[in-house]
PDB file of N, CA, C and O in Angstrom:
ATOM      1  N   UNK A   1     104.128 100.432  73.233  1.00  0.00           N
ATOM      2  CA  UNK A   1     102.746 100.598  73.635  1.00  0.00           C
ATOM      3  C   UNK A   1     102.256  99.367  74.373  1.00  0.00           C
ATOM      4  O   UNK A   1     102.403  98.189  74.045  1.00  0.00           O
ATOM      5  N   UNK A   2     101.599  99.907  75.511  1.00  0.00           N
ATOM      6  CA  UNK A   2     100.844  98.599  75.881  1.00  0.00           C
ATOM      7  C   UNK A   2      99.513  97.874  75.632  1.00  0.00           C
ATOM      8  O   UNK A   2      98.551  98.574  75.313  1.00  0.00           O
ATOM      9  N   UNK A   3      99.380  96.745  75.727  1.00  0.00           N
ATOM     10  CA  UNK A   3      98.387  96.108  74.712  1.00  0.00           C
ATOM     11  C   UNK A   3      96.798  96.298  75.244  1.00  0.00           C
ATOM     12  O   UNK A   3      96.308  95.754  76.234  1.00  0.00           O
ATOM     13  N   UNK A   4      96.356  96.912  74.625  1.00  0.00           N
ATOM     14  CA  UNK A   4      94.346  97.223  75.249  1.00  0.00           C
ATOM     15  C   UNK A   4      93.622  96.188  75.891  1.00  0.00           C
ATOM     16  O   UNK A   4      92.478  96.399  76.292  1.00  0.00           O
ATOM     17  N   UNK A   5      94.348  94.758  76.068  1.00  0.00           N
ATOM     18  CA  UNK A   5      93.929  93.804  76.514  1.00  0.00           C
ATOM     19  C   UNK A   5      94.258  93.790  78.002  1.00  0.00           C
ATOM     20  O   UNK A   5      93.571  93.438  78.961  1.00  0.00           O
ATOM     21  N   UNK A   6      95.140  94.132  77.952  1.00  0.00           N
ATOM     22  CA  UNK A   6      96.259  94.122  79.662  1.00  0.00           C
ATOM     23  C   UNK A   6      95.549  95.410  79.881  1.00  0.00           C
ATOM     24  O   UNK A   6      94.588  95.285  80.641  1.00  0.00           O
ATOM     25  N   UNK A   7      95.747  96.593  79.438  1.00  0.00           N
ATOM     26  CA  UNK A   7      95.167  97.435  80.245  1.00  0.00           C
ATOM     27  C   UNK A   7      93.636  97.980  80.314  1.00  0.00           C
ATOM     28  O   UNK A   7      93.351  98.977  80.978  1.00  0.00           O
ATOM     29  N   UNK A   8      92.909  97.423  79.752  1.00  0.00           N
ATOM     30  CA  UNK A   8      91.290  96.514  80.349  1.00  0.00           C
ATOM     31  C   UNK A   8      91.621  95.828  81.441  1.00  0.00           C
ATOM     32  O   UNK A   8      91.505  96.426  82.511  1.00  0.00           O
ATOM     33  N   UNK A   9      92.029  94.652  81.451  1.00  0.00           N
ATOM     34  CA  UNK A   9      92.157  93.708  82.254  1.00  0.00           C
ATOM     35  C   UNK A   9      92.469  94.715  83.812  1.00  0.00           C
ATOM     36  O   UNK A   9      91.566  94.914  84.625  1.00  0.00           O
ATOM     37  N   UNK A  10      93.852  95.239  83.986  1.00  0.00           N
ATOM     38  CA  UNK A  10      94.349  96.237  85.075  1.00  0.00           C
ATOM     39  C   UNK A  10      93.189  97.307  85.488  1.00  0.00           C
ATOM     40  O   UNK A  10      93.084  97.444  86.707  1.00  0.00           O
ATOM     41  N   UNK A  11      92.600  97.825  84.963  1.00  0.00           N
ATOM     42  CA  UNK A  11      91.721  98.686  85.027  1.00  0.00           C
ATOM     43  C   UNK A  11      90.497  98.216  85.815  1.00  0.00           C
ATOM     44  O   UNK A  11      90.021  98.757  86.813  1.00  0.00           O
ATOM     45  N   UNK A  12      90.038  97.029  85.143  1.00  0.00           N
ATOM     46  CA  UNK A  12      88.710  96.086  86.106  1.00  0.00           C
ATOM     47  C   UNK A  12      89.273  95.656  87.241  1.00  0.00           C
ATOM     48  O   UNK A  12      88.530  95.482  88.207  1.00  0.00           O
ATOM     49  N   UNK A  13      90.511  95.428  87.350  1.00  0.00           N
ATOM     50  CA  UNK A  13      91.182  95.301  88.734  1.00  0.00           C
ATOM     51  C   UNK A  13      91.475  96.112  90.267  1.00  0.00           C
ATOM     52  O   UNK A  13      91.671  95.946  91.471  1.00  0.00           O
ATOM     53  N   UNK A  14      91.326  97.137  89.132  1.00  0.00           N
ATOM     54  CA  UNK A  14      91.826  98.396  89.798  1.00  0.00           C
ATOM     55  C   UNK A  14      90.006  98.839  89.993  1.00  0.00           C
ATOM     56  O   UNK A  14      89.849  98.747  91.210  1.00  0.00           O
ATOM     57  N   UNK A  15      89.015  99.139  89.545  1.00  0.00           N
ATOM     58  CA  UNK A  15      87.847  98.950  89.537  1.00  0.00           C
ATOM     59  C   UNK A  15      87.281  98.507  90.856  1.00  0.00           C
ATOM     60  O   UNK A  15      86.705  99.123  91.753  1.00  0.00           O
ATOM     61  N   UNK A  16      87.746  96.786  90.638  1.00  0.00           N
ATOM     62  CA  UNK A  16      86.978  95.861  91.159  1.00  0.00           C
ATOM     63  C   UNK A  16      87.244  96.043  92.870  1.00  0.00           C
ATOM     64  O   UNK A  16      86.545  95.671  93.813  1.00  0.00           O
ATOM     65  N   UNK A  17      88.878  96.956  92.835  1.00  0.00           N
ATOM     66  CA  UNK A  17      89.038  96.937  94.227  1.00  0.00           C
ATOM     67  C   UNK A  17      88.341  98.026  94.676  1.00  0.00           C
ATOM     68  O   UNK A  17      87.668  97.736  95.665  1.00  0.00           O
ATOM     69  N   UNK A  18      88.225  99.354  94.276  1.00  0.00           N
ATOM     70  CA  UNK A  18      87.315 100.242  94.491  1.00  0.00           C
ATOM     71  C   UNK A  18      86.010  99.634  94.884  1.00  0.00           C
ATOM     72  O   UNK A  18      85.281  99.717  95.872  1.00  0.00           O
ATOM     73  N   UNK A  19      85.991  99.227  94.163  1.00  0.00           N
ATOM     74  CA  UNK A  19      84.013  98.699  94.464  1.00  0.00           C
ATOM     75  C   UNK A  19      84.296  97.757  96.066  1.00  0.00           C
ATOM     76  O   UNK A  19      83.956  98.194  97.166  1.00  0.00           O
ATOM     77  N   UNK A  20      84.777  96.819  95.902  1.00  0.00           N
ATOM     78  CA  UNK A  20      85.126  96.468  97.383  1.00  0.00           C
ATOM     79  C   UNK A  20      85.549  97.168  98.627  1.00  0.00           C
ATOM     80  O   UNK A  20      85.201  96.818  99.755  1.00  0.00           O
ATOM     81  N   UNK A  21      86.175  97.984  98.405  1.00  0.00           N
ATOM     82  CA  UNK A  21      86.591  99.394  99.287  1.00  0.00           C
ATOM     83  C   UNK A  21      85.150  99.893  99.726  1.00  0.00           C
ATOM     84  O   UNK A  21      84.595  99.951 100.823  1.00  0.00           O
ATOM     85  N   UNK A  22      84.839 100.164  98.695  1.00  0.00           N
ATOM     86  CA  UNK A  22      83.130 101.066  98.583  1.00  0.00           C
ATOM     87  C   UNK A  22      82.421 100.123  99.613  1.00  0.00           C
ATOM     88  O   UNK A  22      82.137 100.529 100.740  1.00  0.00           O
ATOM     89  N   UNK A  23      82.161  98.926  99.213  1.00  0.00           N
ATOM     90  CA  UNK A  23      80.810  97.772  99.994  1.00  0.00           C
ATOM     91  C   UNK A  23      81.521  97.701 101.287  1.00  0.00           C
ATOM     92  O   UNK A  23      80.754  98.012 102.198  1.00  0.00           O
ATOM     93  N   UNK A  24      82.698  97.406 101.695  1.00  0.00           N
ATOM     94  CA  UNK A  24      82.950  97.639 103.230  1.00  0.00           C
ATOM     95  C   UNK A  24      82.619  98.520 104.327  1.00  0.00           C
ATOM     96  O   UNK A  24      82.182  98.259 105.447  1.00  0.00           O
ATOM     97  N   UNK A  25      83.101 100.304 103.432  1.00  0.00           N
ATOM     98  CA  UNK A  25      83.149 101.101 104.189  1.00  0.00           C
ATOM     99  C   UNK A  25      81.150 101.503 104.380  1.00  0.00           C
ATOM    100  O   UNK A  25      80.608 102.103 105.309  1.00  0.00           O
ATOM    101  N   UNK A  26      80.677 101.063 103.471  1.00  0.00           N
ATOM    102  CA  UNK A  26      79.107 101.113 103.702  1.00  0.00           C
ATOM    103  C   UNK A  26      78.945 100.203 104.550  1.00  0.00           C
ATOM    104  O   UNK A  26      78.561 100.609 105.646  1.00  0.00           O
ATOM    105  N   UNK A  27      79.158  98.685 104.406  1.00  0.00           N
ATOM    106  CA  UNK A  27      79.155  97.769 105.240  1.00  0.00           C
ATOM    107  C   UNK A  27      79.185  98.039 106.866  1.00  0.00           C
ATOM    108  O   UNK A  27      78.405  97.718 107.762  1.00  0.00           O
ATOM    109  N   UNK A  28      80.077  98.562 106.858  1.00  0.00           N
ATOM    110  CA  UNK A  28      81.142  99.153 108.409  1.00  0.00           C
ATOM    111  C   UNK A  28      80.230 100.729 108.870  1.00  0.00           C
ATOM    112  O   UNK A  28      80.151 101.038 110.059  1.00  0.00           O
ATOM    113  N   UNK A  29      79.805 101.322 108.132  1.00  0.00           N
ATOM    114  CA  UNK A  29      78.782 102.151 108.727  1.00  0.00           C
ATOM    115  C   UNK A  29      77.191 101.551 108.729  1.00  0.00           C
ATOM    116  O   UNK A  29      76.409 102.064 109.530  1.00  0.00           O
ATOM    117  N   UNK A  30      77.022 101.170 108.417  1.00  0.00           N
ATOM    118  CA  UNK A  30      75.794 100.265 108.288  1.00  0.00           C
ATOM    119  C   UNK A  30      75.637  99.844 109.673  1.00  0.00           C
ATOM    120  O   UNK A  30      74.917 100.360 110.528  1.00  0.00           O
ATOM    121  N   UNK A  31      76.566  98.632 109.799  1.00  0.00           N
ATOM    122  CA  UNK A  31      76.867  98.038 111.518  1.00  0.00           C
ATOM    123  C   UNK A  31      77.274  99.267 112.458  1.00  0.00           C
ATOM    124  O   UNK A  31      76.481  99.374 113.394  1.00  0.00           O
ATOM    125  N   UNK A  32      78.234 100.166 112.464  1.00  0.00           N
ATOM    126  CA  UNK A  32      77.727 101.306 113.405  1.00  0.00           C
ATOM    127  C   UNK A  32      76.239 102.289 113.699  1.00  0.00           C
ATOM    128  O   UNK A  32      75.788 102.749 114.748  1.00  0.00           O
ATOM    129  N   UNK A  33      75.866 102.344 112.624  1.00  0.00           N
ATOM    130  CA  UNK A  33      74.487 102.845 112.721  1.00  0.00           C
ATOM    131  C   UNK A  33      73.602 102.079 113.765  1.00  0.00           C
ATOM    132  O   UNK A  33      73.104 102.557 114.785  1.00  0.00           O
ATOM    133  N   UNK A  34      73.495 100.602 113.233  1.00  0.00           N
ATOM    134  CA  UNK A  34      72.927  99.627 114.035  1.00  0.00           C
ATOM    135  C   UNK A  34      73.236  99.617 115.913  1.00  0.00           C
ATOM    136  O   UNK A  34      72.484  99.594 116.887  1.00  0.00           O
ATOM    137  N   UNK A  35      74.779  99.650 115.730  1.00  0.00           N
ATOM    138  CA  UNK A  35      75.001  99.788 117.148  1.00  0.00           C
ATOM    139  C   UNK A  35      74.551 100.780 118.019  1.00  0.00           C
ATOM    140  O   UNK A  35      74.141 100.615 119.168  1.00  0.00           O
ATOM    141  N   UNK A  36      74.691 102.203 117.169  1.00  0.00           N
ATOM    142  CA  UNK A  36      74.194 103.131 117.498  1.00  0.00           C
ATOM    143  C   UNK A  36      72.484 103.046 118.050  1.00  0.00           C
ATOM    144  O   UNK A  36      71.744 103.494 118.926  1.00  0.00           O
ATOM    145  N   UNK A  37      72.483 102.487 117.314  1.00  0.00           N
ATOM    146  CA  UNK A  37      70.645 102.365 117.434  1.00  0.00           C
ATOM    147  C   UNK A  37      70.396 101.532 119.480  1.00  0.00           C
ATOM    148  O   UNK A  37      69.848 101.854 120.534  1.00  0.00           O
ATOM    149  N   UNK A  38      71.359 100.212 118.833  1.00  0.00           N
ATOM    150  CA  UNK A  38      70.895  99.484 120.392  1.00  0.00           C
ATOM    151  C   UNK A  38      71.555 100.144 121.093  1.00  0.00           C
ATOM    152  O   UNK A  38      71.326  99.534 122.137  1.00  0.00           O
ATOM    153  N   UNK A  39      72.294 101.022 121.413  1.00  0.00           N
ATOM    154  CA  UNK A  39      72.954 101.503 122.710  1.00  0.00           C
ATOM    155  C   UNK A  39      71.595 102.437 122.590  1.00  0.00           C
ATOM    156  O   UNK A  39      70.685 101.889 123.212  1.00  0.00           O
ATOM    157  N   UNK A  40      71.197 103.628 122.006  1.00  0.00           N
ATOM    158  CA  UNK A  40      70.474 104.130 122.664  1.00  0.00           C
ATOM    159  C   UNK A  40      68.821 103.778 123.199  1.00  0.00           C
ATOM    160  O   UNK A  40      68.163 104.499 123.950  1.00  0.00           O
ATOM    161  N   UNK A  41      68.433 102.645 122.670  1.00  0.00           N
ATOM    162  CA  UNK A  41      67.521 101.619 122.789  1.00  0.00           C
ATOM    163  C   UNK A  41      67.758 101.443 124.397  1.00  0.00           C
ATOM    164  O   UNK A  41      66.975 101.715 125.308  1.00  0.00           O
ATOM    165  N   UNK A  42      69.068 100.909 124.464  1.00  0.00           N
ATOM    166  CA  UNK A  42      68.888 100.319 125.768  1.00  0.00           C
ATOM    167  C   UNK A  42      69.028 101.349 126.964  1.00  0.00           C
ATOM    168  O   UNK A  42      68.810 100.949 128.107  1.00  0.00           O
ATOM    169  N   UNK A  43      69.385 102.664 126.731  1.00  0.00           N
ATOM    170  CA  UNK A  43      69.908 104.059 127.341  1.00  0.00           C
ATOM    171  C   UNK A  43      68.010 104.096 127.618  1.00  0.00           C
ATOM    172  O   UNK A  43      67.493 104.168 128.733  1.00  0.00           O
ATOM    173  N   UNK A  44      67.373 104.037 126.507  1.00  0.00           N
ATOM    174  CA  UNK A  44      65.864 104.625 126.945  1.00  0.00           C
ATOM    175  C   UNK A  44      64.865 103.207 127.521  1.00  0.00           C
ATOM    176  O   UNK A  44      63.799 103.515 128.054  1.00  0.00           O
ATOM    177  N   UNK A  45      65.070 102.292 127.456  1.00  0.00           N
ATOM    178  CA  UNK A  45      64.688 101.129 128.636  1.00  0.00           C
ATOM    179  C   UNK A  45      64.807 101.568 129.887  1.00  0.00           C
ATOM    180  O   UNK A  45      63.885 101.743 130.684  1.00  0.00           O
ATOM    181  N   UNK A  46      66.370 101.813 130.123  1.00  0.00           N
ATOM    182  CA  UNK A  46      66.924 102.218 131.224  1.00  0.00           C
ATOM    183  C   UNK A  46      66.415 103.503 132.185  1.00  0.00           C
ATOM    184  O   UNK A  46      66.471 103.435 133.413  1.00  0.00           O
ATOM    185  N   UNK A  47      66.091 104.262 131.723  1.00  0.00           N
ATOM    186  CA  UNK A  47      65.424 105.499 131.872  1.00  0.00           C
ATOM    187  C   UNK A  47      63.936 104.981 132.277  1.00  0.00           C
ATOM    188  O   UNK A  47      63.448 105.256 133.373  1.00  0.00           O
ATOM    189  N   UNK A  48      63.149 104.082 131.137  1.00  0.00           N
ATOM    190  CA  UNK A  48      61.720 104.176 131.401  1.00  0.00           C
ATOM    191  C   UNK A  48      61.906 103.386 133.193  1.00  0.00           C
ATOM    192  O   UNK A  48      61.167 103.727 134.116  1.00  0.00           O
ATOM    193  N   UNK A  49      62.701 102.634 133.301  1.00  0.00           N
ATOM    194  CA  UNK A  49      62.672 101.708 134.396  1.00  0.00           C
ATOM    195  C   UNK A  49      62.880 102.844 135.201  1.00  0.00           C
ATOM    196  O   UNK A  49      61.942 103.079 135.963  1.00  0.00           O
ATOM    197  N   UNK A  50      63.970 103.726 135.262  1.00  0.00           N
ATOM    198  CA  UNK A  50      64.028 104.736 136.755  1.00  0.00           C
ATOM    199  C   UNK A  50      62.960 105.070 136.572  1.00  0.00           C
ATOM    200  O   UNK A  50      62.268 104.724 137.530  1.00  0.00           O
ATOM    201  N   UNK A  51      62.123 105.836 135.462  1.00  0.00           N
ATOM    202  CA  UNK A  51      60.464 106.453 135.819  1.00  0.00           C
ATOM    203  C   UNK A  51      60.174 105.314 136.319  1.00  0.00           C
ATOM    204  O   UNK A  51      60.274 105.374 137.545  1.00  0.00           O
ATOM    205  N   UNK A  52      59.856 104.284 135.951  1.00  0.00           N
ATOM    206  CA  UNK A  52      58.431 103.622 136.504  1.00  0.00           C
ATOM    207  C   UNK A  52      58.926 103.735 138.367  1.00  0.00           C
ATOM    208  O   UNK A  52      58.199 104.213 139.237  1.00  0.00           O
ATOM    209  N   UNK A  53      60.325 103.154 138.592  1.00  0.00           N
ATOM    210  CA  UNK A  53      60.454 103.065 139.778  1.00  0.00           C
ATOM    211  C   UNK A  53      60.093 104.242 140.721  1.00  0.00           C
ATOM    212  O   UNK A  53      59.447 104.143 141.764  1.00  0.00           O
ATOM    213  N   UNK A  54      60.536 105.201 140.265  1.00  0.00           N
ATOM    214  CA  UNK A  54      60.527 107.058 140.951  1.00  0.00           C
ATOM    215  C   UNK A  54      59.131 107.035 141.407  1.00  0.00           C
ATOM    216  O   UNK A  54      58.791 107.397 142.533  1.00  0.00           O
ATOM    217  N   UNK A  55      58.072 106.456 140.207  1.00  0.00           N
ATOM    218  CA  UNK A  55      56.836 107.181 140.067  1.00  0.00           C
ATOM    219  C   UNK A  55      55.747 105.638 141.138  1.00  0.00           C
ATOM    220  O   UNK A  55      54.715 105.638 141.809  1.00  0.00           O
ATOM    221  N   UNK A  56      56.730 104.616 140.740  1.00  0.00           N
ATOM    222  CA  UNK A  56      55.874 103.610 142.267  1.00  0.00           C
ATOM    223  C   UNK A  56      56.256 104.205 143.470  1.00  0.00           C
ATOM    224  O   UNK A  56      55.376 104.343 144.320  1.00  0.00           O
ATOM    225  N   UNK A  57      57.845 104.737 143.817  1.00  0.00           N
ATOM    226  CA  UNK A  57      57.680 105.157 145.073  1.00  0.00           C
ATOM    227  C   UNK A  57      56.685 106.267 145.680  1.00  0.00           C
ATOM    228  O   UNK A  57      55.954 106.308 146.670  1.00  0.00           O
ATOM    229  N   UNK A  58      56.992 107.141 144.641  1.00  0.00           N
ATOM    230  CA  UNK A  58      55.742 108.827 145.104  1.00  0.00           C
ATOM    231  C   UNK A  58      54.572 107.798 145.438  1.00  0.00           C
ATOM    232  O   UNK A  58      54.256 107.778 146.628  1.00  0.00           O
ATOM    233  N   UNK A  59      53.920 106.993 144.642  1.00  0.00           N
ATOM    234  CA  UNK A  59      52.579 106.829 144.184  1.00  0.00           C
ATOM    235  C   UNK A  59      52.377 106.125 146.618  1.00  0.00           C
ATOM    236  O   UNK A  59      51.452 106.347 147.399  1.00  0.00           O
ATOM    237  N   UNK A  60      53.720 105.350 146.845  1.00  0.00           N
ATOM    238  CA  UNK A  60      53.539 104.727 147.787  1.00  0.00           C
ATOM    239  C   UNK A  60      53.801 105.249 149.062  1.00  0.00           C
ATOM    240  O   UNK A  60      53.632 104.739 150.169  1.00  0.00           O
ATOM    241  N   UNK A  61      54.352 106.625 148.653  1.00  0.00           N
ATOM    242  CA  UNK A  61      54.628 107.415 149.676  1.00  0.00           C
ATOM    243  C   UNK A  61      56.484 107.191 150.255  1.00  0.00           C
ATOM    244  O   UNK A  61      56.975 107.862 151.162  1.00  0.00           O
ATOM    245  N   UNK A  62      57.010 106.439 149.708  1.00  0.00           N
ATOM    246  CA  UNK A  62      58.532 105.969 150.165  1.00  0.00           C
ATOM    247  C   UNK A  62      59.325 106.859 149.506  1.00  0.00           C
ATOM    248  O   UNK A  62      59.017 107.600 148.573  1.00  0.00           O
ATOM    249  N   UNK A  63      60.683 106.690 150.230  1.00  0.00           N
ATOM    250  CA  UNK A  63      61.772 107.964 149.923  1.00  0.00           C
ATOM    251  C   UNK A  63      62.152 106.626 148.684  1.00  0.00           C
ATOM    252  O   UNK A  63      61.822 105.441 148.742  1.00  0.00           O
ATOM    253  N   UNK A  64      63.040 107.425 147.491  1.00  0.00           N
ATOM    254  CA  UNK A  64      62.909 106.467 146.448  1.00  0.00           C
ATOM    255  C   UNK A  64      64.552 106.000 147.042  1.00  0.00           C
ATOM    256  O   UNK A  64      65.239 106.624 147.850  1.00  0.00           O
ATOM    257  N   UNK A  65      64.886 104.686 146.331  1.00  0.00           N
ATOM    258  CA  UNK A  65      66.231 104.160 146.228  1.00  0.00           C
ATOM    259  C   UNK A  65      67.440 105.313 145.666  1.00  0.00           C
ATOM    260  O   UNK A  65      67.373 106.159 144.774  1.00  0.00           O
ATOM    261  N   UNK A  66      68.404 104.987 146.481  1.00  0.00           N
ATOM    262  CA  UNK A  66      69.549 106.066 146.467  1.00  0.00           C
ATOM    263  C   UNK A  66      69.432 107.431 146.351  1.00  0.00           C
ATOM    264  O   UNK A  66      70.321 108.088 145.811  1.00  0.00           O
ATOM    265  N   UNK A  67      68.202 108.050 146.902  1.00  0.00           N
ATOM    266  CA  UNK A  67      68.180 109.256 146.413  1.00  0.00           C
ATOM    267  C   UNK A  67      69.676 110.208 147.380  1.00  0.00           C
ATOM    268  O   UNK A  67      70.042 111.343 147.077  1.00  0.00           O
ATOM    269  N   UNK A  68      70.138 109.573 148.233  1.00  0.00           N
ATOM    270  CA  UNK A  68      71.128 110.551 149.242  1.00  0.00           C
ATOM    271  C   UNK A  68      72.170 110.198 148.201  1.00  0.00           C
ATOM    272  O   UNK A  68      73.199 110.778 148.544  1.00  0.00           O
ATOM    273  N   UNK A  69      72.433 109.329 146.785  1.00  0.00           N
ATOM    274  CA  UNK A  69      73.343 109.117 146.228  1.00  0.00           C
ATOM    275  C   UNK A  69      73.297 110.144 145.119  1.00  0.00           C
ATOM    276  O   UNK A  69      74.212 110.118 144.297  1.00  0.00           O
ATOM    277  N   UNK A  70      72.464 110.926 145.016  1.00  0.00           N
ATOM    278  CA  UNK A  70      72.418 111.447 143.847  1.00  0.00           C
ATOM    279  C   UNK A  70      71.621 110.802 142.258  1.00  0.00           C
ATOM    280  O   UNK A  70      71.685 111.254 141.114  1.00  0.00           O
ATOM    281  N   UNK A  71      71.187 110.075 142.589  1.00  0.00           N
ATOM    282  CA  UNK A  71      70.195 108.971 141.280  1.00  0.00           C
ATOM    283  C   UNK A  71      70.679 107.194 140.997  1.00  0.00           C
ATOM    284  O   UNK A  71      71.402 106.419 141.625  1.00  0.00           O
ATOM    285  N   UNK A  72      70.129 107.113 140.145  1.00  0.00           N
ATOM    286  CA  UNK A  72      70.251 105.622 139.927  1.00  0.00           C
ATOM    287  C   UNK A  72      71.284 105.322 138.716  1.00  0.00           C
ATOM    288  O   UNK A  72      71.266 105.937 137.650  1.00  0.00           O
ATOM    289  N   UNK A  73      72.370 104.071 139.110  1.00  0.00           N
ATOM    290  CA  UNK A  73      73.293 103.572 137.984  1.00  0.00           C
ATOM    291  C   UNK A  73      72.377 102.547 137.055  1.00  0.00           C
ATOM    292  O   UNK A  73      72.872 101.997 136.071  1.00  0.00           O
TER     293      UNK A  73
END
């Protein structure tokens, strides 16, 4: 038989790595979420800037930038 001391001991080990497993993979979606967040943050900056630009040209009467390209990069 093995002794209840050792296999306590193995067990909190075996435990302790779970729980670390656990706080990473939260960890590691946590920081994707985040990323997630600033990419589309900066996707809708990007956007408000073509409106504002689109909507100074109408306002000035000018053909807007690249429109023979098909829109703005």
């Amino acid at each position: 038989m093995r002794d209840s001391g050792l296999f306590l001991k193995e067990l909190e080990e075996k435990l302790l790595g779970f729980v670390l497993r656990l706080l990473r993979f939260k960890r590691n979606a946590f920081f994707e979420k985040v990323q997630e967040r600033k990419y589309s943050s900066e996707r809708s900056v990007r956007s408000e800037r073509v409106i504002a630009r689109l909507t100074a040209c109408r306002q000035l009467g000018l053909d807007p930038p690249n429109a023979n390209e098909g829109g703005y990069k």
